[in-house]
N, C-alpha and C positions, 0 to 999 in steps of 0.2 A: 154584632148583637142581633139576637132575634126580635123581626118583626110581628106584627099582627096582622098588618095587610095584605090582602092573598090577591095576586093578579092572576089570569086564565093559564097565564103563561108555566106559572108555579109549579101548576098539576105535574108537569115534564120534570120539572125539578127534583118535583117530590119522589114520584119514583126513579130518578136516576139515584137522589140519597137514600133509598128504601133498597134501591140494588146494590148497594156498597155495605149498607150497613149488613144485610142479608149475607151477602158473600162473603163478609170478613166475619162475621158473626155467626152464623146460620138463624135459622128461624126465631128458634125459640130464644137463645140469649139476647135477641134484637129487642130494640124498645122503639115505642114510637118517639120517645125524649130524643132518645141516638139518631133517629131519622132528622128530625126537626131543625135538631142541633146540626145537620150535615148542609142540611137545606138551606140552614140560616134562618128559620121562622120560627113559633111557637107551635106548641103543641096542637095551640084549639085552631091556628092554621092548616095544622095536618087532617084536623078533624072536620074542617071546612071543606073538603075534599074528596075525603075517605074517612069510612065507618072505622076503621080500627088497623091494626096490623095484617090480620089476616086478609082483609082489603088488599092492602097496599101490597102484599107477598103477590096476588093474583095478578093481579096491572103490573105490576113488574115482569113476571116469568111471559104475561102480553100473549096468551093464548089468541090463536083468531078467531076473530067473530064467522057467526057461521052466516054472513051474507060475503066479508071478504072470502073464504072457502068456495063459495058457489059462483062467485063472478071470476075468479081465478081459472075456479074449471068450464064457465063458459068461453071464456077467450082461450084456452088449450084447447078446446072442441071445433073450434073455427079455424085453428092451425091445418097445415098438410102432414100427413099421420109420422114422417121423418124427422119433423121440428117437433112435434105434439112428444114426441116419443122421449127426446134428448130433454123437454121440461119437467115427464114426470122421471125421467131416471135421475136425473140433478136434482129435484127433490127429496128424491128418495136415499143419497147418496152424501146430500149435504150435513157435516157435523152438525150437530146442534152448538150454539156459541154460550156464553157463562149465563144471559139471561134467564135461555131455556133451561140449563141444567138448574136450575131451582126450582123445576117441577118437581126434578127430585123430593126436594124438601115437603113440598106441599103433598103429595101421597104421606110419605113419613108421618108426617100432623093427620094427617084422615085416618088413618090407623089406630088415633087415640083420639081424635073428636067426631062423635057423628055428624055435627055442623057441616066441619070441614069436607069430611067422607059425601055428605051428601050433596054439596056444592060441585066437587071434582065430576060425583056418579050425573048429576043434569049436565053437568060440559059435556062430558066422555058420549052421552046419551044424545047430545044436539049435534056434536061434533058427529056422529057415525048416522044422523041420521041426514046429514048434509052430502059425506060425502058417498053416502046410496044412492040417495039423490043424482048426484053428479056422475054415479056411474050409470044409475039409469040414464041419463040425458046424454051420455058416451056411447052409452050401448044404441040410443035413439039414432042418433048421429054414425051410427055406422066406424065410430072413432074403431071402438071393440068390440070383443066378444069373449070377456072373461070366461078361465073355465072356470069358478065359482059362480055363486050367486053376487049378486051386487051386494048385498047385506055381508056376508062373508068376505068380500074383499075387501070392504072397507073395515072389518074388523083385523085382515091380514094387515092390510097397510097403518094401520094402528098402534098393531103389534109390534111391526118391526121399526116404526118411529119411536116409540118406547126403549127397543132395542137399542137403538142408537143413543138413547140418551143414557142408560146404563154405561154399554162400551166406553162414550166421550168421559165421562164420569169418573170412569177405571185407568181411563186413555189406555184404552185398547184399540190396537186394529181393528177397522169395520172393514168386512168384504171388500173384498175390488170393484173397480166401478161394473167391470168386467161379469161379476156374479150377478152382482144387481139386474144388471141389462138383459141376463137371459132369466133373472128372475122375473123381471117386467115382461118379458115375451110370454113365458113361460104365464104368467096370469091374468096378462090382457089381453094375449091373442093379439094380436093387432089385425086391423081389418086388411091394411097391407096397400092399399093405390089410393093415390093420390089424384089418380085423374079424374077417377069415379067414385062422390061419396052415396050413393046410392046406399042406404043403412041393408034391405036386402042382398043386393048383389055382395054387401061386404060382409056381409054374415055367410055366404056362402063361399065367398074366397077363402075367409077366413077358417072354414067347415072341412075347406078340401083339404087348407094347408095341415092343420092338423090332423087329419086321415091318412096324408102324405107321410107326414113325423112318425108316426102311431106306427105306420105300417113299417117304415122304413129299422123303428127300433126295433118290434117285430120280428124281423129278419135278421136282425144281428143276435139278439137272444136266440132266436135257433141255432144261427149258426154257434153261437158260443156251448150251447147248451150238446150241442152233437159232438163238437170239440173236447167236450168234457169227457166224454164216453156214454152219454145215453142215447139209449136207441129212436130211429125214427119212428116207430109206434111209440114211444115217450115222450118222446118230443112232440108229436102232432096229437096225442091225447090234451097236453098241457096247454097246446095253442090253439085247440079247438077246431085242428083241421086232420085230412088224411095225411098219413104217411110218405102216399105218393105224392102228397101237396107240397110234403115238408124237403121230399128231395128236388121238387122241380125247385121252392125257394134256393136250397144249399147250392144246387147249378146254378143258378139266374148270379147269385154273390161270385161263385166262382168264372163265372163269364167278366161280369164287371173289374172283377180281380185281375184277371186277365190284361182285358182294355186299357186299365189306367196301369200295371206294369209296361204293357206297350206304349202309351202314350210318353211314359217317363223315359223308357229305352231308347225311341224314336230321335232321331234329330234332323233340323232342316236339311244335312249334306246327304245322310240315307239315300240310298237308292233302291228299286224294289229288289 
């Protein structure tokens, strides 16, 4: 039989029966009566609690507040950048569980309630201005050196959180952890040592690393590009060097080509 008496404890109640009724129901055919009755209370206990349904859909799906966001990314920033690395890939890689996907629902309903639309738009807005935040205080920290803007990244990593909850939703395959991981490289740069967090010197490791990558893909488009049949005046127009630059690259591949066929041919018993 439903109570009237509401202990602290309830709150937890209420929306683990807000998440059932939710899930087997969806949004809109849920009533706060169906919650109540899950819970074992009355209604005006539900209402002791929480403003209404749409309330309760919110505290359910349990977005984070944006000081857990920021203390989360302050203790990742204090990591050495190989541990720091493996929390945000596991993040980024984690399904979302039945909770989350009832964010689902809640866009759905913003779609047709301003209310609703404009509750999500101040999350979505505190949420990305958090986790700017936190990449400025990564970037301070020498953690990274995104190649976007901080703004921009944290609207990347937004995106493909979103992403995931679609997929989990379809139950689809999400990327390998594998993609993720060089996606993560691929947009935090990592500063790269661990021994030294000096925020300049890792902005500069991290500067060269990628002038190394840059260059090194560089070289392999020419060569692919000569392999193709275009000529080294085409090819060194297109890479914005001389011709004769484009054939010392084409030798220097074909040297290293060399090297590591030898290195493979070679064996300890060899003699010269």
């Amino acid at each position: 039989m439903a109570t009237e008496g509401v202990r602290p404890s309830s709150r937890a109640a209420l929306v683990d029966a807000a998440f059932e009724e939710f899930s087997t129901k969806g949004y809109e055919a849920a009533t706060v009566a169906g919650i109540a009755e899950r819970a074992g209370v009355t209604t005006g206990a539900v209402y002791a609690h929480f403003s209404g349904k749409l309330d309760l859909l919110i505290a359910t799906v349990g977005l984070a507040p944006v000081e857990a966001i920021l203390r989360t990314a302050g203790d990742i920033a204090t990591l050495p950048w190989a541990e720091a690395s493996k929390v945000i890939i596991r993040s980024m890689t984690t399904r979302p569980d039945r909770r989350r996907l009832l964010l689902l629902d809640v866009i759905v309903v913003a779609r047709r309630d301003p209310q609703v639309a404009g509750i999500l738009q101040r999350g979505l807005g505190r949420y990305l201005d958090a986790m700017t935040t936190t990449n400025d205080e990564a970037v301070a920290h020498g953690l990274i050196e995104p190649a976007v803007s901080t703004d921009d990244l944290a609207r990347v990593m937004a995106l493909l959180s979103m992403g995931m909850l679609v997929f989990a939703a379809l139950e689809e395959a999400p990327p390998s952890d594998v993609a993720f991981a060089r996606l993560a490289d691929l947009l935090l740069r990592s500063a790269g040592s661990d021994d030294d967090r000096s925020p300049a010197l890792a902005r500069v490791r991290t500067r060269a690393a990628a002038v190394d990558e840059a260059r090194h893909s560089l070289h392999a488009g020419i060569a692919e590009a000569v392999a193709e049949g275009h000529s080294l005046r085409q090819v060194g127009a297109a890479a914005g060097m001389s011709h004769e630059r484009v054939r010392q690259v084409l030798r220097q591949a074909d040297t290293r080509g060399d090297e590591r066929v030898a290195g493979r041919s070679a064996s300890p018993g060899d003699g010269p």
